[in-house]
Every structure is written in structure tokens, then in C-alpha cells.
SEMARBA-904050 format. One record per residue: x, y, z of N, C-alpha, C in turn; residue in three letters. Coordinates in nm, 3 decimals, always signed. Layout:
BEGIN
<pt n_X="X" n_Y="Y" n_Z="Z" ca_X="X" ca_Y="Y" ca_Z="Z" c_X="X" c_Y="Y" c_Z="Z" residuo="ALA"/>
...
//
This chain:
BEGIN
<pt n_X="+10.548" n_Y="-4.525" n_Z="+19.667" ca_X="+10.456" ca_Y="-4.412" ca_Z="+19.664" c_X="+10.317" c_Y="-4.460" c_Z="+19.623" residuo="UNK"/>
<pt n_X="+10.202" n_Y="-4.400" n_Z="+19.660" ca_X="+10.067" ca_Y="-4.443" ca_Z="+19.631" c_X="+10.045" c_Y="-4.345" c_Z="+19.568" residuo="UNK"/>
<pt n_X="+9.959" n_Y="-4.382" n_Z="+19.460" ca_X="+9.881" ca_Y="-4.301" ca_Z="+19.335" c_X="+9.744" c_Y="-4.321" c_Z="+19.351" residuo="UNK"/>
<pt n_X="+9.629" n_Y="-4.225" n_Z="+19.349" ca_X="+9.521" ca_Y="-4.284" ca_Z="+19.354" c_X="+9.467" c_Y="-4.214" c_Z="+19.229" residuo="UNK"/>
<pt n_X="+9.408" n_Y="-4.261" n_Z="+19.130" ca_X="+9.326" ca_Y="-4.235" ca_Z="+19.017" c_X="+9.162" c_Y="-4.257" c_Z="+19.113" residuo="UNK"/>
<pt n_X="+9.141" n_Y="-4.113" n_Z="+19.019" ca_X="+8.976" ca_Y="-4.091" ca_Z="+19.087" c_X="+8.915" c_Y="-3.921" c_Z="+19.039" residuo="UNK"/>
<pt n_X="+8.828" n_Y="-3.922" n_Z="+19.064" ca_X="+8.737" ca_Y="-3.853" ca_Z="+19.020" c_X="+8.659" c_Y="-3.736" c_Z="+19.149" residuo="UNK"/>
<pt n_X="+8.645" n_Y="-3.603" n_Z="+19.118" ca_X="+8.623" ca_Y="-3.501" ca_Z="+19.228" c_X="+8.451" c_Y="-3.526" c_Z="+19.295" residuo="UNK"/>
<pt n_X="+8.401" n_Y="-3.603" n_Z="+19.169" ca_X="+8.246" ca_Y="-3.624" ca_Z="+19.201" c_X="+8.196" c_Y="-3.764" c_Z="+19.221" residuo="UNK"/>
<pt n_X="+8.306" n_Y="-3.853" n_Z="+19.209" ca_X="+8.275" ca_Y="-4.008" ca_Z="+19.273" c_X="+8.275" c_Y="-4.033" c_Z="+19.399" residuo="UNK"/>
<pt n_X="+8.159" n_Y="-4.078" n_Z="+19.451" ca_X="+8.135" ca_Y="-4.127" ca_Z="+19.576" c_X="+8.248" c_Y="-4.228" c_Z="+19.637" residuo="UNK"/>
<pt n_X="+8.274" n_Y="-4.329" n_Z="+19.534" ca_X="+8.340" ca_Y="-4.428" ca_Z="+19.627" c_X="+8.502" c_Y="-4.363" c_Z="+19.566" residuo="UNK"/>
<pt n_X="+8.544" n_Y="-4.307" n_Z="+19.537" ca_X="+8.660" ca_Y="-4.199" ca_Z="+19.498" c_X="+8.681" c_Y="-4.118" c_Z="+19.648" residuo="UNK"/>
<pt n_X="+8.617" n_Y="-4.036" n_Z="+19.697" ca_X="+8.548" ca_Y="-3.969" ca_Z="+19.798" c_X="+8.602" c_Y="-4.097" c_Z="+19.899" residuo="UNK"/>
<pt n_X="+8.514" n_Y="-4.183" n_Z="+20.007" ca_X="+8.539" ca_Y="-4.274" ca_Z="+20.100" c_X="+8.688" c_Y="-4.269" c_Z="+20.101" residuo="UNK"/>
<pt n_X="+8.756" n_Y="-4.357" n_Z="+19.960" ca_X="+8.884" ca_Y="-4.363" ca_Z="+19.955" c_X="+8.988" c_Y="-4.231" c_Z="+20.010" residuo="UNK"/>
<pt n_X="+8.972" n_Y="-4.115" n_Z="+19.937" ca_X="+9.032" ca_Y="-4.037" ca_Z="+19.997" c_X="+9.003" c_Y="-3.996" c_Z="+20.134" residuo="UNK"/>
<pt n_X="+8.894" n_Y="-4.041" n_Z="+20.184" ca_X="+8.838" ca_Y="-3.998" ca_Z="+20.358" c_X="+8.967" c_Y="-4.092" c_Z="+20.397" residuo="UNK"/>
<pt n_X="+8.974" n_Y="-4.290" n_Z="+20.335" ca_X="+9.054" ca_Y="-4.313" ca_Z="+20.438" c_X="+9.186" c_Y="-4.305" c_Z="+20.429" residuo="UNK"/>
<pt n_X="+9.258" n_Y="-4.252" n_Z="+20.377" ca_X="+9.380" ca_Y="-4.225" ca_Z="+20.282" c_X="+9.434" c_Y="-4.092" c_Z="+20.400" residuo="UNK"/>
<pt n_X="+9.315" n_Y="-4.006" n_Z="+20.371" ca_X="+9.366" ca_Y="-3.880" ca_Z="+20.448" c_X="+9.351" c_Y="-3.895" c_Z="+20.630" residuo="UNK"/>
<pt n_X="+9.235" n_Y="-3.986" n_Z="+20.686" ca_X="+9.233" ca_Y="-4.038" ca_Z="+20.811" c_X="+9.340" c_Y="-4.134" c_Z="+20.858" residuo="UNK"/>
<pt n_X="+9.460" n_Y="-4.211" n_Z="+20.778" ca_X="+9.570" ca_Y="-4.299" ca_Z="+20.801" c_X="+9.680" c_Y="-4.202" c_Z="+20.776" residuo="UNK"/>
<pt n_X="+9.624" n_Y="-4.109" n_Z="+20.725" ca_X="+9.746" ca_Y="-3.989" ca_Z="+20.708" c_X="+9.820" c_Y="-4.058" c_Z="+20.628" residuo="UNK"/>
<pt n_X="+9.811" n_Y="-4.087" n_Z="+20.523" ca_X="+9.891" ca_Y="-4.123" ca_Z="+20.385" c_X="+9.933" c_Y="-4.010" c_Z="+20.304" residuo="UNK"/>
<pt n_X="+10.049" n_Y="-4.003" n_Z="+20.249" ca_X="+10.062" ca_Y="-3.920" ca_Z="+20.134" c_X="+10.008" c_Y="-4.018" c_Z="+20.042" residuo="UNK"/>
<pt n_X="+9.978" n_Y="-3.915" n_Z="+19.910" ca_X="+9.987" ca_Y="-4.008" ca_Z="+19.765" c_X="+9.957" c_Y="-3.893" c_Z="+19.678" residuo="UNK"/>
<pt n_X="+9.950" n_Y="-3.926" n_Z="+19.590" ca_X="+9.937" ca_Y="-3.853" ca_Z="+19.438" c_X="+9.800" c_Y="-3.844" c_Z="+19.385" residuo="UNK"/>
<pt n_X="+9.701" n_Y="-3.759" n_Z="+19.366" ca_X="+9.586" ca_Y="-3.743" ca_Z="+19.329" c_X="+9.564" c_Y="-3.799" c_Z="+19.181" residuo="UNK"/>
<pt n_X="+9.532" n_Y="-3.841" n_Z="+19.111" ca_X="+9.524" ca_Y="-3.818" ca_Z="+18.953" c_X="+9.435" c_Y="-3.780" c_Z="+18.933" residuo="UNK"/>
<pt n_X="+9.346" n_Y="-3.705" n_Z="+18.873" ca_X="+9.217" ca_Y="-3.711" ca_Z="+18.873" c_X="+9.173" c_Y="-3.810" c_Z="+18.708" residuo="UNK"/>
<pt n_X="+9.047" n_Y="-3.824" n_Z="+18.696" ca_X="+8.997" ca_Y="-3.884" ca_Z="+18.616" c_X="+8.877" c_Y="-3.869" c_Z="+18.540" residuo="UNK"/>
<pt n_X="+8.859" n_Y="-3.773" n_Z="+18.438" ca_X="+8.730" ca_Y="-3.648" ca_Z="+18.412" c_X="+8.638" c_Y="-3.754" c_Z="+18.394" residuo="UNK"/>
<pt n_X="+8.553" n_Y="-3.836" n_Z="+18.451" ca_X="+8.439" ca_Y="-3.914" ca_Z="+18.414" c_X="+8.355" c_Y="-3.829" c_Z="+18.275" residuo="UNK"/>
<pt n_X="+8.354" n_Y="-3.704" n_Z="+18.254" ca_X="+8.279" ca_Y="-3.651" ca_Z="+18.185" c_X="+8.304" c_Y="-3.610" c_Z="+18.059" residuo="UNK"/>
<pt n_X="+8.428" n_Y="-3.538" n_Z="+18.073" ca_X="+8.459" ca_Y="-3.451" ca_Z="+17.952" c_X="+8.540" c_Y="-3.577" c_Z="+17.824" residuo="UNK"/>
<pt n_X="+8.509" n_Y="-3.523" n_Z="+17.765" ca_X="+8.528" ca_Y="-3.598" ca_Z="+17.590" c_X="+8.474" c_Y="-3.738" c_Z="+17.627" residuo="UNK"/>
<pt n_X="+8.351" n_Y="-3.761" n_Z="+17.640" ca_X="+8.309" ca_Y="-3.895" ca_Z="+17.700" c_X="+8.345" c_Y="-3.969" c_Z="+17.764" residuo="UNK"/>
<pt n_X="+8.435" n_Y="-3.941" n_Z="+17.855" ca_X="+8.507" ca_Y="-4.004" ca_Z="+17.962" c_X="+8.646" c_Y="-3.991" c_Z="+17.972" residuo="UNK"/>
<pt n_X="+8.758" n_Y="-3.960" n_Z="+18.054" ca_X="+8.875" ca_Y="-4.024" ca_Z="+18.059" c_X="+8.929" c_Y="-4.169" c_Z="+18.069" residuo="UNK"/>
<pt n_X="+8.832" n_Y="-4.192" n_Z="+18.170" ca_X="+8.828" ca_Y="-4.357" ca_Z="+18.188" c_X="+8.841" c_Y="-4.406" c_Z="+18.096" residuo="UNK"/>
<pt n_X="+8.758" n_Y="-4.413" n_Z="+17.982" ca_X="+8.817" ca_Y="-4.484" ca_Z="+17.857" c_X="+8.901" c_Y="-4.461" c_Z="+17.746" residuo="UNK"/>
<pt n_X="+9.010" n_Y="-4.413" n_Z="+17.798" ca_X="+9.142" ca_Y="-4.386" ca_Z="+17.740" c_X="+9.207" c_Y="-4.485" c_Z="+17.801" residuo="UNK"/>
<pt n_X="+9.252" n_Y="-4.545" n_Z="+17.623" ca_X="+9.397" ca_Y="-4.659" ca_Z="+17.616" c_X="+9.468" c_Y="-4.683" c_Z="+17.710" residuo="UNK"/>
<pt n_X="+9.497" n_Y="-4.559" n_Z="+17.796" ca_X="+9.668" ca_Y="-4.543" ca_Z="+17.880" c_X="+9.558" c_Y="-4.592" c_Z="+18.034" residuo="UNK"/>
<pt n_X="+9.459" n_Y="-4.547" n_Z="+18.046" ca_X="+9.385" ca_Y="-4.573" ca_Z="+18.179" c_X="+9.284" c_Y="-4.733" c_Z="+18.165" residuo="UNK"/>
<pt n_X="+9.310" n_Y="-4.750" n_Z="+18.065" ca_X="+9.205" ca_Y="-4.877" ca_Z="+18.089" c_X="+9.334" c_Y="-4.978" c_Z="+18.052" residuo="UNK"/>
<pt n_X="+9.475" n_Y="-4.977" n_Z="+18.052" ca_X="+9.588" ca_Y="-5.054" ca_Z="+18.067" c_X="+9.591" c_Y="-5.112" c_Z="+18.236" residuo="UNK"/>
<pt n_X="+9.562" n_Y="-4.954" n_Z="+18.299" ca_X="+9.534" ca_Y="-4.995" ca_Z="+18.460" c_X="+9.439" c_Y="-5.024" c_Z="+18.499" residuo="UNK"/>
<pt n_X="+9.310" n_Y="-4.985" n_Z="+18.457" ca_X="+9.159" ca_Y="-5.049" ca_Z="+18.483" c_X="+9.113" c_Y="-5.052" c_Z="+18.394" residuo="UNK"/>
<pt n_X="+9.093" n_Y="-5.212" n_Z="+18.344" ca_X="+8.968" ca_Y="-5.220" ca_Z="+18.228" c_X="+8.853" c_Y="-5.222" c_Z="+18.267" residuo="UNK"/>
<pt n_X="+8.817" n_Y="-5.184" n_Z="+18.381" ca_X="+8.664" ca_Y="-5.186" ca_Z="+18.434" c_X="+8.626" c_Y="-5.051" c_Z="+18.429" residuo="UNK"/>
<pt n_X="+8.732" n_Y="-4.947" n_Z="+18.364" ca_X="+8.741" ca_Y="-4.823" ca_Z="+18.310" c_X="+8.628" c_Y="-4.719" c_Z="+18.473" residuo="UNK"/>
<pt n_X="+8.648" n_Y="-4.790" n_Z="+18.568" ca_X="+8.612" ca_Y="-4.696" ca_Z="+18.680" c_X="+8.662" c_Y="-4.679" c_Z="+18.774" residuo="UNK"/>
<pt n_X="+8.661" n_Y="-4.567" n_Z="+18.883" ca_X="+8.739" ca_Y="-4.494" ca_Z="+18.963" c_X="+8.693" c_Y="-4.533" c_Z="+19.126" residuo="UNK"/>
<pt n_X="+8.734" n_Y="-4.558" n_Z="+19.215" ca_X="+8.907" ca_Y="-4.512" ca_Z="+19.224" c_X="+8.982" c_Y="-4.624" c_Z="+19.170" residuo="UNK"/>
<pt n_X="+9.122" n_Y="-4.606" n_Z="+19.143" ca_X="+9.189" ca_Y="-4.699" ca_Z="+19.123" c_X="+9.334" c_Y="-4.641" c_Z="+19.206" residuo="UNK"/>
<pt n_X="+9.367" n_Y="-4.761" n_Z="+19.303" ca_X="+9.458" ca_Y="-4.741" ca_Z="+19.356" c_X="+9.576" c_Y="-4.800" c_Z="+19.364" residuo="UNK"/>
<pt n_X="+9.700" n_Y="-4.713" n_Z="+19.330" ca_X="+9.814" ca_Y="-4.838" ca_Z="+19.279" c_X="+9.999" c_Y="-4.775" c_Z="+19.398" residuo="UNK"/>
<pt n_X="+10.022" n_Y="-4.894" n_Z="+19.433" ca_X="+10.121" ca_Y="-4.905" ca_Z="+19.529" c_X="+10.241" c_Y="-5.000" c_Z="+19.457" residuo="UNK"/>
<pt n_X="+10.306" n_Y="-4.952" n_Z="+19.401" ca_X="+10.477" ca_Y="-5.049" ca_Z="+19.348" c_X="+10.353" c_Y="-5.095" c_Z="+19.242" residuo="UNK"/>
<pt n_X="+10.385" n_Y="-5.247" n_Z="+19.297" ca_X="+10.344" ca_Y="-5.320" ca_Z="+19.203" c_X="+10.164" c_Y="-5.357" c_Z="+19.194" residuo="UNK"/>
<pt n_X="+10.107" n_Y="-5.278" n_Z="+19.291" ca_X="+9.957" ca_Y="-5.377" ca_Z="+19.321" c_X="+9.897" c_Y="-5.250" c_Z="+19.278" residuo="UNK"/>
<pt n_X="+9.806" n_Y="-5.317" n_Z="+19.211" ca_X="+9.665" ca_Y="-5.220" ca_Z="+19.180" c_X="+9.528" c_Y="-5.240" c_Z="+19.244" residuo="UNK"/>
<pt n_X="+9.466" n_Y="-5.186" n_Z="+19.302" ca_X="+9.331" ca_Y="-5.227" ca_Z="+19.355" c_X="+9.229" c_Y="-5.101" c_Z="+19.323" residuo="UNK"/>
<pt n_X="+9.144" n_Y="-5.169" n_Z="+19.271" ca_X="+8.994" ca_Y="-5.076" ca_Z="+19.120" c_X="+8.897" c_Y="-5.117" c_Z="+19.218" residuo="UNK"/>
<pt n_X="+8.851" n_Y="-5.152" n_Z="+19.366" ca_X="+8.715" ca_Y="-5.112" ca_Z="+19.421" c_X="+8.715" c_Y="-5.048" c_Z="+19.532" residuo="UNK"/>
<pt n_X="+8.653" n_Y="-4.937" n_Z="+19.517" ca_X="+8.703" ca_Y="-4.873" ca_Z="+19.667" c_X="+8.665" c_Y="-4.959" c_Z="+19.830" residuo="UNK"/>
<pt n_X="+8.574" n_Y="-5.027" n_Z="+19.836" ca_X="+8.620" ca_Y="-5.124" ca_Z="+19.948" c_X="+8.717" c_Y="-5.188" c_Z="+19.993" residuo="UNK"/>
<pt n_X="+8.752" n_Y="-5.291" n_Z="+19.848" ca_X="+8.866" ca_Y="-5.314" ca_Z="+19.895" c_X="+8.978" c_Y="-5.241" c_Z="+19.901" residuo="UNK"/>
<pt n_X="+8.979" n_Y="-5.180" n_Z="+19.812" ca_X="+9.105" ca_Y="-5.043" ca_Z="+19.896" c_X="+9.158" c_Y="-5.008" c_Z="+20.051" residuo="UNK"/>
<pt n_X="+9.013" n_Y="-4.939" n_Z="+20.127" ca_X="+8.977" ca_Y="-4.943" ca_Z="+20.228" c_X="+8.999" c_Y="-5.097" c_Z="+20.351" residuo="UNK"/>
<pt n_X="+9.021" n_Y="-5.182" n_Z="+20.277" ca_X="+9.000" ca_Y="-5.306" ca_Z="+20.345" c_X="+9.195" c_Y="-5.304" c_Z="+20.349" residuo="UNK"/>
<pt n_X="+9.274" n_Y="-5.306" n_Z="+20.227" ca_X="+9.391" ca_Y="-5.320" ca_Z="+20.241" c_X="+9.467" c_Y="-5.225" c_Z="+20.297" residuo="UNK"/>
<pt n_X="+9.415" n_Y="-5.068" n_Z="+20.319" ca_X="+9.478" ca_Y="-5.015" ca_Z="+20.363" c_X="+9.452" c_Y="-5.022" c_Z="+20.576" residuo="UNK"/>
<pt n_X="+9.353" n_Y="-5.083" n_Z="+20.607" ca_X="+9.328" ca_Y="-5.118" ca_Z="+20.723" c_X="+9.450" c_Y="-5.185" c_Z="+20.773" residuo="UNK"/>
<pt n_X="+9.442" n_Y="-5.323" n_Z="+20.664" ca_X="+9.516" ca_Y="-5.403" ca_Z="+20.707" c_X="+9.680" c_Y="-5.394" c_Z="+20.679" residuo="UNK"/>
<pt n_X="+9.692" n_Y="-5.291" n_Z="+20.628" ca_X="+9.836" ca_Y="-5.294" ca_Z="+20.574" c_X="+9.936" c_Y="-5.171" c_Z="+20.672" residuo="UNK"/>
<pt n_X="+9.828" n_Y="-5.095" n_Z="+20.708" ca_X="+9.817" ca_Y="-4.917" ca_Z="+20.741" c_X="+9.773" c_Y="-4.889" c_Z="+20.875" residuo="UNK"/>
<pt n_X="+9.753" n_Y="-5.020" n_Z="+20.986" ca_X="+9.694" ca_Y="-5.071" ca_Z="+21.128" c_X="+9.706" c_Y="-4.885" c_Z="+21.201" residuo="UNK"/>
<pt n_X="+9.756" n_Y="-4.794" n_Z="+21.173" ca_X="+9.774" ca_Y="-4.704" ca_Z="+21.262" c_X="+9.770" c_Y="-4.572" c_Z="+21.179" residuo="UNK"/>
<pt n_X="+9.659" n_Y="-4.530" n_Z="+21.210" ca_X="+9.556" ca_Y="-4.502" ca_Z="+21.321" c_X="+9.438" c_Y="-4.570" c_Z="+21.276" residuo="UNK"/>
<pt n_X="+9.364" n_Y="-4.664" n_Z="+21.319" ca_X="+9.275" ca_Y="-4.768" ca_Z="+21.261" c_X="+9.139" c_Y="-4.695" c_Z="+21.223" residuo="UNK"/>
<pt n_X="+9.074" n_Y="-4.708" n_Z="+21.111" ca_X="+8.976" ca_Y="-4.654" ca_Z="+21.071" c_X="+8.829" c_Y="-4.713" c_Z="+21.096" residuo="UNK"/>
<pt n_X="+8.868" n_Y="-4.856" n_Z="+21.155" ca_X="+8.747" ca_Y="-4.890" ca_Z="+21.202" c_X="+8.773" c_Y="-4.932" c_Z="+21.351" residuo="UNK"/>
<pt n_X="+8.644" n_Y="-4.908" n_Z="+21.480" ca_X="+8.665" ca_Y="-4.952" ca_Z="+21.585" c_X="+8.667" c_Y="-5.090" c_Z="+21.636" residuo="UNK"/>
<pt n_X="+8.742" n_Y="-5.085" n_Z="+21.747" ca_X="+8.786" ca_Y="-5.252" ca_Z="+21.788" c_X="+8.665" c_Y="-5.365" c_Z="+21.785" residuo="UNK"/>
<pt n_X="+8.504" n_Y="-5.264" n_Z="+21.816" ca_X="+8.432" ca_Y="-5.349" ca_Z="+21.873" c_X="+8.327" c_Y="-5.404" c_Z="+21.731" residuo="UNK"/>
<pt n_X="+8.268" n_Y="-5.531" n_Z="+21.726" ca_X="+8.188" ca_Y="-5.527" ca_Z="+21.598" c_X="+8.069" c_Y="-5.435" c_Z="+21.568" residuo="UNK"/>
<pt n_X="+8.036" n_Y="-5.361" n_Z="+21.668" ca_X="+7.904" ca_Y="-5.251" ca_Z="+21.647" c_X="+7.931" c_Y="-5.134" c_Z="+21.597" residuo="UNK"/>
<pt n_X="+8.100" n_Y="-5.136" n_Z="+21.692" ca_X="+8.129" ca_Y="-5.012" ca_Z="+21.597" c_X="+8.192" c_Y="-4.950" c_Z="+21.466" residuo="UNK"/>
<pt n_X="+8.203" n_Y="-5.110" n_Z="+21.418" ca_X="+8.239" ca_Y="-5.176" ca_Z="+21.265" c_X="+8.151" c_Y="-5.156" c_Z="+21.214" residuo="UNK"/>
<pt n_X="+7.998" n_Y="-5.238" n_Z="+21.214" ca_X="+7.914" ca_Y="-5.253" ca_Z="+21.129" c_X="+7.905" c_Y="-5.100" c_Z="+21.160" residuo="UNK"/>
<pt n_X="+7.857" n_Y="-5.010" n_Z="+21.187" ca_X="+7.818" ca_Y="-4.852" ca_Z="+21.186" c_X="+7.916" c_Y="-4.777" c_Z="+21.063" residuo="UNK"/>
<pt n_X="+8.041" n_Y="-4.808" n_Z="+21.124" ca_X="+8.158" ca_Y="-4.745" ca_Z="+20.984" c_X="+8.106" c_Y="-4.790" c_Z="+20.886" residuo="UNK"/>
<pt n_X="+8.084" n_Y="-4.913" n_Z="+20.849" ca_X="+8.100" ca_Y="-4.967" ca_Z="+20.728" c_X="+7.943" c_Y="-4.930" c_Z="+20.676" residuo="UNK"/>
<pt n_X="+7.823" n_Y="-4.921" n_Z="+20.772" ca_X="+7.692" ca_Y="-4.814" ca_Z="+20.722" c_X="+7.735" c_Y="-4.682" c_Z="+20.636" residuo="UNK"/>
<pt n_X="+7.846" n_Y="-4.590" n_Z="+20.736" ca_X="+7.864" ca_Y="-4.505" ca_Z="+20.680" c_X="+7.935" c_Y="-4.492" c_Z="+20.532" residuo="UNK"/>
<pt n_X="+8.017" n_Y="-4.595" n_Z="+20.539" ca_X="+8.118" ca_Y="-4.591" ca_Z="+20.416" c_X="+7.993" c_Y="-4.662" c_Z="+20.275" residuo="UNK"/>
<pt n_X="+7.943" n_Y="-4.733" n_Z="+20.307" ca_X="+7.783" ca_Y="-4.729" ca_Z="+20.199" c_X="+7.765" c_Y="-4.646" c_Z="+20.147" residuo="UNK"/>
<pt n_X="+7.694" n_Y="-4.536" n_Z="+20.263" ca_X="+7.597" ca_Y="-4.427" ca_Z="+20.205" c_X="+7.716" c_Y="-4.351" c_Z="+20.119" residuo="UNK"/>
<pt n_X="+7.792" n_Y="-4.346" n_Z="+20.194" ca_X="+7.893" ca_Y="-4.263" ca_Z="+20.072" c_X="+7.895" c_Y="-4.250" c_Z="+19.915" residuo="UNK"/>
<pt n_X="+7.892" n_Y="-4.461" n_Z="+19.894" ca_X="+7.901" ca_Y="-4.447" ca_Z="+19.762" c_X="+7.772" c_Y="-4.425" c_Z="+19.675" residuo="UNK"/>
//
């Protein structure tokens, strides 16, 4: 099962769930209050899974991955169907413009 820890107002939180929900993945939302009581992120139990105490963090069995690119990069390669980026390199570099501005 995939868990994704993340936040309703993080940009690169956001991308992740664009490609999560475009590969048609289930997973488990967690959220992660960046705000309230000075952060969640820096709670004991969440910085066990990311000490870089930021969001998204995405965890499968045993693997954890804390940048939303690479997230995006493993679930390409792991998740080939329905592919989130196009075959050709122009229409790569353009996705990957868009997935920028995001964050």
C-alpha cells in the first residue's frame, strides 16, 4: 500500500498527488499541518520518517522517498501505465516546465 504524507497547501505535495491520481494509484493521504503548533513536521514520530522534516513524503513497504521529483521519477518508472510524461523529448521537457511551476 502507498502512504503519502503531505500537506493541502504544498506545492510539491500538490504535483505528487497530480501524479499519483493521473497513474490512478490508490494510497492513503496523511496530511501534515505545516502550520499549526509550529509545525507537524517536526514531531518525533514524523521526523523518524523525514528528518528533512518536509512534505511530501512518500512511503511503499519498505522505501521512503522525501522529494517530490523524485517521487514522480519512481513512480514513472515503476507505474509505466498510463505514462505521465510523453514519448518525445519536447514533450518531456514541457511536463517537467510544468511540474516546476507547480512547486
Amino acid at each position: 500500500m502507498i502512504s503519502l504524507y503531505d500537506y493541502f497547501r504544498s506545492g510539491a505535495a500538490y504535483r505528487t498527488r497530480i501524479a499519483l491520481n493521473l497513474k490512478n494509484l490508490k494510497y492513503d493521504q496523511i496530511p501534515i499541518n505545516l502550520v499549526k503548533n509550529g509545525g507537524e513536521q517536526f514531531e518525533a514520530d514524523y521526523q523518524k520518517i523525514n528528518p528533512q522534516n518536509l512534505v511530501p513524503t512518500y512511503i511503499e513497504e519498505e522505501l521512503i522517498i522525501s522529494q517530490s521529483m523524485a517521487i514522480m521519477e519512481y513512480l514513472e518508472e515503476n507505474y509505466p501505465s498510463p505514462p505521465i510524461l510523453p514519448s518525445d523529448s519536447k514533450g518531456r521537457a514541457f511536463v517537467r516546465v510544468l511540474a516546476n511551476m507547480v512547486s
